[in-house]
MIDREN-195136 format. One line per field, with one value per residue: x, y, z of N, C-alpha, C in turn. Coordinates in steps of 0.2 Angstrom, whole numbers, plus 5000, padded with zeros to 4 digits. Layout:
// MIDREN-195136
n_x <- (X;...)
n_y <- (Y;...)
n_z <- (Z;...)
ca_x <- (X;...)
ca_y <- (Y;...)
ca_z <- (Z;...)
c_x <- (X;...)
c_y <- (Y;...)
c_z <- (Z;...)
This chain:
// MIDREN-195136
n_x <- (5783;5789;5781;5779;5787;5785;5794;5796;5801;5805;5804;5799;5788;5791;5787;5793;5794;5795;5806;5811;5820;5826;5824;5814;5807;5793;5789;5802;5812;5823;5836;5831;5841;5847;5839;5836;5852;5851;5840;5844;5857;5851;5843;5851;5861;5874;5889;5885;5883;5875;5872;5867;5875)
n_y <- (5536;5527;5513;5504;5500;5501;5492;5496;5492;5487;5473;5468;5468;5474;5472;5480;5477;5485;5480;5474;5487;5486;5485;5473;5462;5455;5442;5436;5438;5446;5460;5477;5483;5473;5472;5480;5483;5473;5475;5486;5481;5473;5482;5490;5484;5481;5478;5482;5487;5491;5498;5504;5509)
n_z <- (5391;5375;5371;5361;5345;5330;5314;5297;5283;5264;5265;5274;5289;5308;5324;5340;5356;5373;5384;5399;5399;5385;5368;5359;5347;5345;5336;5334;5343;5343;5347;5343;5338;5332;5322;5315;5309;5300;5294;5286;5280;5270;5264;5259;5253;5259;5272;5288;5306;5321;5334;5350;5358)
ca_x <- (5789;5786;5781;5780;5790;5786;5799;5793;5807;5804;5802;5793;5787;5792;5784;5795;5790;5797;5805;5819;5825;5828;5818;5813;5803;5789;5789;5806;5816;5829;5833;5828;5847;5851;5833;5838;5858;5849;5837;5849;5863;5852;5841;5859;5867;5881;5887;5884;5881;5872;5872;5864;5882)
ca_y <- (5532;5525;5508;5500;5504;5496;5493;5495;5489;5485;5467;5466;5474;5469;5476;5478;5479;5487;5473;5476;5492;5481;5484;5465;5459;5450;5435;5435;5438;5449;5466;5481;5486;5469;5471;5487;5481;5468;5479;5490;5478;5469;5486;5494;5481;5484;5478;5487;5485;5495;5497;5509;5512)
ca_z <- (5388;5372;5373;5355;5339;5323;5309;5291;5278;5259;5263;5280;5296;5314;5329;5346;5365;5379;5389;5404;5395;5378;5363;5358;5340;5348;5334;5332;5349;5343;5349;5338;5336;5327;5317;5311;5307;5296;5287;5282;5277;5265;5259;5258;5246;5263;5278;5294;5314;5321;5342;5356;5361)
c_x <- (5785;5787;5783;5782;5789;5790;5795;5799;5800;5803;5798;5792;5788;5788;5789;5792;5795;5799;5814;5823;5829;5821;5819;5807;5799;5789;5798;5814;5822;5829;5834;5836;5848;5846;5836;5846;5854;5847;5839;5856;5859;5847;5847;5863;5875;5882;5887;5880;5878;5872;5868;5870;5885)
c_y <- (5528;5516;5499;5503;5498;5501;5493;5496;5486;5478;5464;5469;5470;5475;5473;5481;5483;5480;5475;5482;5491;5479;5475;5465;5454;5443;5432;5435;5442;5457;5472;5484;5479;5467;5478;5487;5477;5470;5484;5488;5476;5476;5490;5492;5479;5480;5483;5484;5492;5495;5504;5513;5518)
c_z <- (5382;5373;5368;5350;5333;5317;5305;5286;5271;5257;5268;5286;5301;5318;5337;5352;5368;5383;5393;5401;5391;5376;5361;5353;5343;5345;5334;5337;5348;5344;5342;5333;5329;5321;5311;5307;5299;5290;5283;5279;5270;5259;5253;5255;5252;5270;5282;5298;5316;5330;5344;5359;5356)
């Protein structure tokens, strides 16, 4: 299973864990769903959510 995923965005890179089956942003405590909603609302001029479901 993969353990670690790093994000890389045009403005900054996050690194998430593996924690209870929820990706989590080691500096920042959020899960990868709500990192990834982020760096695509603001790369993307747009809003958008983004979920697992």
């Amino acid at each position: 299973m993969l353990q670690e995923i790093w994000v890389a965005t045009k403005f900054k890179g996050d690194h998430c864990v593996l924690d209870n089956d929820r990706r989590i942003d080691e500096c920042r405590g959020v899960e990868l769903w709500q990192l990834l909603s982020k760096a695509v609302r603001i790369q993307a001029e747009t809003e958008l959510t983004l979920s697992a479901q």
